[in-house]
N, C-alpha and C positions, 0 to 999 in steps of 0.2 A: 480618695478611695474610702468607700464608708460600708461597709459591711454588717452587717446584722445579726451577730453572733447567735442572740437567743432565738435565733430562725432557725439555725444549721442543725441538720441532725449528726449521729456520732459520727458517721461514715464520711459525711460534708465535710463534721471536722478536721480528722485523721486526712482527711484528703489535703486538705486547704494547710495541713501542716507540714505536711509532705513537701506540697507545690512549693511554702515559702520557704524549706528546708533546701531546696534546690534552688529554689530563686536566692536563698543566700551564698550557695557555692556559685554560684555562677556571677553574683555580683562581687566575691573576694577574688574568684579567678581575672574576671577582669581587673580588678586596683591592681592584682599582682604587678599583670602583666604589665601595665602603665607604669608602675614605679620601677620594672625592670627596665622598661625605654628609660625612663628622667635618667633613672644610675647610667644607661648606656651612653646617653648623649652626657651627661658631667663628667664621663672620664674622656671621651672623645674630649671633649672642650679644653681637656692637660692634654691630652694626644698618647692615652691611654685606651685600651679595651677596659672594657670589666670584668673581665677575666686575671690581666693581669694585675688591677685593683686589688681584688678579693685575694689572688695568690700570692700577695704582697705583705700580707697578715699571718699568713703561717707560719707556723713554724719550722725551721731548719730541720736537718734531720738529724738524728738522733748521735752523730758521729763515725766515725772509723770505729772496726774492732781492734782492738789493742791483742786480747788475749784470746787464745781457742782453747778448748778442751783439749788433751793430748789422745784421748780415746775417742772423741767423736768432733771432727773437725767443724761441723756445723753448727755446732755449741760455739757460738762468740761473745765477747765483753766487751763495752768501750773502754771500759773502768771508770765509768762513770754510774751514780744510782748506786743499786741496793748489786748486791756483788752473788752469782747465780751461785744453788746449790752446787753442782758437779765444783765452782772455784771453790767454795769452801772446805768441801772433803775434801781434795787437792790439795789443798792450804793444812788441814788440819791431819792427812797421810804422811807428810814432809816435804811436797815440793814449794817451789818460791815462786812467786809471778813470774821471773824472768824464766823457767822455766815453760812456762804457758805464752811467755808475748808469743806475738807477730814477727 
């Protein structure tokens, strides 16, 4: 393809920029989609989906709540991480954890 740039007027240009702006989405949506087949058929080939490939990488969840709020029970803690406001005032009114476990 050979094109003649100092021909094009502005309008040709914007246009021809446009066209190759879509001719690039449309040439990455297809690699997408191909490298989505190769991933689907290498996990099929262990006698995987690639779904449960990818869900395989995650991360667990975050744990059990250990501890509630005693004034609003949808306030929970693992006791794991950084330890929520309501525990601290809690903590620093006089009650104990065990008074907040589960």
């Amino acid at each position: 393809m050979d094109i003649n740039l100092e021909t094009l007027s502005h309008d040709e240009l914007v246009q021809l920029i446009s066209d190759a702006q879509k001719a690039l989405k449309t040439v990455d949506a297809r690699r997408k989609a191909e490298a989505k087949r190769a991933a689907e058929k290498a996990a099929k080939e262990f006698g995987f989906s690639l779904d449960e490939v990818l869900d395989a990488g995650v991360k667990g969840s975050k744990g059990a709540p250990k501890y509630a709020n005693p004034d609003d029970a949808t306030q929970t803690w693992t006791g794991r991480g950084r330890k929520p406001n309501w525990l601290i005032e809690a903590l620093e009114a006089g009650k104990s954890l065990d008074d907040m476990a589960l």
